[in-house]
C-alpha positions as CSV (number, residue, x, y, z in Angstrom):
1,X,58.7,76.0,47.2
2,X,57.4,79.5,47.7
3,X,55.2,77.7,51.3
4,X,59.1,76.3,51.8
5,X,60.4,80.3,52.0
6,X,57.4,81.9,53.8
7,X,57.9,79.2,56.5
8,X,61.4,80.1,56.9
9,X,60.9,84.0,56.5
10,X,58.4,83.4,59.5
11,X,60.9,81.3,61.6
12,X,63.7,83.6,61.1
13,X,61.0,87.0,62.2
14,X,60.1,85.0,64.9
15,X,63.7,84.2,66.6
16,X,64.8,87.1,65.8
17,X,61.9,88.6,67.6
18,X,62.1,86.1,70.7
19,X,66.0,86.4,71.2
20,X,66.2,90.2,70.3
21,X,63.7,91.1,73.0
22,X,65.7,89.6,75.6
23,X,68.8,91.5,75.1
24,X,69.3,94.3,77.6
25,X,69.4,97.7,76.7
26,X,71.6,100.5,78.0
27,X,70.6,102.2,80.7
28,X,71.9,105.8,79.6
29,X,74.1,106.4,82.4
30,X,77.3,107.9,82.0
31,X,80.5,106.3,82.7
32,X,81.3,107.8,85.8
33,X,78.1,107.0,87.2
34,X,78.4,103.3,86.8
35,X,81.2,102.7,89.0
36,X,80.9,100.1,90.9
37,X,82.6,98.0,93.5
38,X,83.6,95.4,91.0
39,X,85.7,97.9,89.2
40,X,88.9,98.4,91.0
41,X,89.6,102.0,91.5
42,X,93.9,101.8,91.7
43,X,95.7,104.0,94.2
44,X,98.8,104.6,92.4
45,X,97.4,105.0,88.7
46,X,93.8,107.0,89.4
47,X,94.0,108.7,93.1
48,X,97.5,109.9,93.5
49,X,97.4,111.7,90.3
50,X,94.4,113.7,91.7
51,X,96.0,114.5,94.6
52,X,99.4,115.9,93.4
53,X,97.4,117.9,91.0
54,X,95.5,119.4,94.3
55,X,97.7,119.2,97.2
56,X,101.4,119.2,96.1
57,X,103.8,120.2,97.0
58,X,103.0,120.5,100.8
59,X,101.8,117.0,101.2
60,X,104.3,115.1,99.1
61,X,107.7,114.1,99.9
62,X,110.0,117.6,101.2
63,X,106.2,119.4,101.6
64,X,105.9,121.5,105.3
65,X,102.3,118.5,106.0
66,X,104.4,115.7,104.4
67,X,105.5,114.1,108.3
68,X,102.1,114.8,109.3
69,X,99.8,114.0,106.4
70,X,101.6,112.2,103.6
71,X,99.4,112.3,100.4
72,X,101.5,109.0,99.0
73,X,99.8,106.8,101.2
74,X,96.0,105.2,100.9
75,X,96.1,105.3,104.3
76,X,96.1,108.8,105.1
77,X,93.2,109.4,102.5
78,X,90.7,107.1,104.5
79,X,92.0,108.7,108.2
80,X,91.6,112.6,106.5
81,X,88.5,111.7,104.0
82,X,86.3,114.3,104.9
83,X,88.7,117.5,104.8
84,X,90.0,115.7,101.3
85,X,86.3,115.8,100.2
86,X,85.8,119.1,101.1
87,X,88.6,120.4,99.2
88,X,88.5,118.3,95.9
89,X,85.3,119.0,93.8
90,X,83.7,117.3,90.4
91,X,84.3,114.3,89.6
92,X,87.4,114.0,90.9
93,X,85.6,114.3,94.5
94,X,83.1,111.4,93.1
95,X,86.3,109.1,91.8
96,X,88.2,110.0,95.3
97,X,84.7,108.4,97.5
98,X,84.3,105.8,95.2
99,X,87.6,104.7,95.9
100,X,87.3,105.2,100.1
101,X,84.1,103.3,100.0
102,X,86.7,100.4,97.7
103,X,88.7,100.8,100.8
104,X,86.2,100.4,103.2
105,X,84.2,98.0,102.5
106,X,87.7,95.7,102.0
């Protein structure tokens, strides 16, 4: 009986051990730095709030750029990305070229 227990104590250290090793640890990296192009970066919900916060009210709708640059439009982002760039710092410059190398790459 007490053979019977050992021999299971030792199967159950021994999966453990085989199957526990194999499991991936995490690689420390903050969330922002793990963005990827599998994770959808979305216009409307992520960009366009950065961009009111930095560049309204000329650029949105009744703004003196608006006709010229309109800030509502993904478009206009990827055609002006490197003035956009140089203006917006922090992570909100890293979320912005994430999101231009999204559009890209599409």
């Amino acid at each position: 009986m007490v053979q019977m227990k050992l021999l299971v104590l030792f199967c159950a250290i021994f999966l453990f051990g085989w199957f526990g090793s194999s499991r991936k640890k995490p690689s420390g990296k903050s969330t922002q730095e793990t963005i990827t192009f599998e994770d959808t970066i979305h216009f409307v919900s992520q960009i366009q709030p950065i961009l009111v916060k930095n560049c309204s009210p000329c650029h949105f709708n009744g703004g003196k750029m608006y006709d010229k640059m309109p800030f509502d439009k993904d478009t206009t982002i990827i055609n002006h990305q490197a003035a956009i760039l140089r203006r917006i710092k922090g992570e909100e410059n890293t979320l912005l070229r994430s999101f231009i190398q999204q559009q890209l790459k599409h």
